[in-house]
KOLROVO-633218 format. One record per residue (C-alpha): residue number from 1; residue in one letter; x, y, z. Coordinates in Angstrom, 1 decimal, decimal comma. Layout:
{node NUM; a; {X; Y; Z}} ...
//
This chain:
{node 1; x; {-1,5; -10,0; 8,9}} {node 2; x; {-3,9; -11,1; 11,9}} {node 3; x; {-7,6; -11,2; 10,8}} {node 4; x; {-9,1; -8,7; 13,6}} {node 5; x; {-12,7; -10,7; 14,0}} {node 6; x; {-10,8; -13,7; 14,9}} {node 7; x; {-10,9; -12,6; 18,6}} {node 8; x; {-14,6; -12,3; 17,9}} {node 9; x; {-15,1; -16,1; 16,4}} {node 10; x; {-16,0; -14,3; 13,1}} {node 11; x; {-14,4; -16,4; 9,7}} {node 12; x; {-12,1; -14,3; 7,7}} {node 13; x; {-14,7; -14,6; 4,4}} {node 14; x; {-13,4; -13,3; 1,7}} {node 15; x; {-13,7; -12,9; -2,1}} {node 16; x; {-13,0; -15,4; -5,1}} {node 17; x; {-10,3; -12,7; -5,8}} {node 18; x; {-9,1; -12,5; -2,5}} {node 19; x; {-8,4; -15,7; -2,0}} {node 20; x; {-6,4; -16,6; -5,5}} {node 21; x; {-4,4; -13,2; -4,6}} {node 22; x; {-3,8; -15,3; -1,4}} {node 23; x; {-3,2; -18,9; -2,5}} {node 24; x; {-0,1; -17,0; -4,7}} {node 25; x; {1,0; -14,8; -1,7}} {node 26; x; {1,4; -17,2; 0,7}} {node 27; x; {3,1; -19,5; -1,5}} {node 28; x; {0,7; -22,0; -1,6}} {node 29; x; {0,3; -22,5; -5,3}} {node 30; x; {2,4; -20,4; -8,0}} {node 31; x; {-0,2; -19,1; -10,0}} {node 32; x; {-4,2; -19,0; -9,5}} {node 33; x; {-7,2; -17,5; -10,8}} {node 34; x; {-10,6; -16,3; -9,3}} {node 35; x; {-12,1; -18,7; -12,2}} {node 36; x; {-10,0; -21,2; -11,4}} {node 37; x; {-11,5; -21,1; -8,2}} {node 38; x; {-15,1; -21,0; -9,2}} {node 39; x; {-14,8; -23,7; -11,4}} {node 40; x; {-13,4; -25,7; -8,2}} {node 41; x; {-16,5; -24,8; -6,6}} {node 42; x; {-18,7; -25,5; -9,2}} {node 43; x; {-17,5; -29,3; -9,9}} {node 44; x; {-15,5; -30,4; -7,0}} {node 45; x; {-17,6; -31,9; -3,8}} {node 46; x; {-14,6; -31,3; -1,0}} {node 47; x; {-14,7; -27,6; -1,9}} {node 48; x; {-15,8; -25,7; 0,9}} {node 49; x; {-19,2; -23,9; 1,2}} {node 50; x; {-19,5; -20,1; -0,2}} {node 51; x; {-21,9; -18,0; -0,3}} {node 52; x; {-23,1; -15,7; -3,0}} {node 53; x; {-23,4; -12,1; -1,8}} {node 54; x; {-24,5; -9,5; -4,2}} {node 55; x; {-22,4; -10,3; -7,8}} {node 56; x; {-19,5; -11,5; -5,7}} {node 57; x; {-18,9; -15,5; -3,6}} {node 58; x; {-17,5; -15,2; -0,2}} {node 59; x; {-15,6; -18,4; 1,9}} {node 60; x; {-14,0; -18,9; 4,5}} {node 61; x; {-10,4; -18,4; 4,0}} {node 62; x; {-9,1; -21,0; 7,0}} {node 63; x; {-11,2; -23,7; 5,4}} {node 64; x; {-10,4; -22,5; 2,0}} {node 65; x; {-6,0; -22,4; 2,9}} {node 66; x; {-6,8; -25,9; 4,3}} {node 67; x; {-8,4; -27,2; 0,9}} {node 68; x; {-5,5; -25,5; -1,3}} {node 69; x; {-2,7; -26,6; 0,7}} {node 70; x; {-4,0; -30,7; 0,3}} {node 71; x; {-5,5; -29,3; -3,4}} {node 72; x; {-1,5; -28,1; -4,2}} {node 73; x; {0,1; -30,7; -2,9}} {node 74; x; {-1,9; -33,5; -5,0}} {node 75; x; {-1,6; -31,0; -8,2}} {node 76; x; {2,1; -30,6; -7,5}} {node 77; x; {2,6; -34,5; -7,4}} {node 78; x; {1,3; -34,7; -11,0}} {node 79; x; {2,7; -31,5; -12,4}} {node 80; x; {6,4; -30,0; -11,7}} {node 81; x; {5,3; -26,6; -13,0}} {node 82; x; {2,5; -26,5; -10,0}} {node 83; x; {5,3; -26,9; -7,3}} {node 84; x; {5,8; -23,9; -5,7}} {node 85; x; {9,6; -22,9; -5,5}} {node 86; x; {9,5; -23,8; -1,8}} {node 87; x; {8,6; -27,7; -2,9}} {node 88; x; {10,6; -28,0; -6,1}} {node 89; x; {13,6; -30,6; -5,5}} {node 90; x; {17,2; -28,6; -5,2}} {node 91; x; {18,8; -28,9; -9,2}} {node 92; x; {21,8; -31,3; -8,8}} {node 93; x; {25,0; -29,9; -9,5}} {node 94; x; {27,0; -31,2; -12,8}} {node 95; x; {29,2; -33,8; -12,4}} {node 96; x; {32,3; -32,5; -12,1}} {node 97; x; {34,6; -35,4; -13,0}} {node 98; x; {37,2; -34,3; -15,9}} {node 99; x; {37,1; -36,2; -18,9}} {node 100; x; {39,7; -38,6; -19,7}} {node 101; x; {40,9; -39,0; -22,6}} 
//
């Protein structure tokens, strides 16, 4: 769904939540949390900047997509169960062979 203030050069910020219901919806990991996501913030220096409005922390989702995609793909390379269905390798068929014998 097109962000409508991108014709106005505004960022598509959205919440902690918003962005884990995202990650999941566009495939980009299988599962993640809003807490998840703070404690990203919190300890990891590449994370991009948010801001704290009210209660809530807003990002920009573009750069946040762009850290999640490269943040997936290292987490799926040390982890089968973080590989989306879209990245998991095709399960080889049985061999087939009869048995002799």
């Amino acid at each position: 769904m097109p962000n409508p203030n991108e014709q106005k050069g505004v960022p598509d910020l959205v919440t902690f939540r918003e962005a884990a219901r995202r990650v999941v919806a566009e495939g980009i990991a299988p599962s993640m949390t809003h807490q998840r996501i703070s404690q990203l913030a919190r300890a990891d220096p590449d994370f991009p900047e948010s801001r704290l409005i009210g209660k809530s922390r807003l990002a920009d989702w573009d750069l946040l997509r762009t850290y999640f995609v490269a943040h997936a793909r290292k987490a799926a390379g040390r982890d089968s169960r973080r590989r989306t269905k879209e990245a998991a390798p095709e399960p080889q068929a049985p061999d087939t062979q009869p048995d002799e014998g």
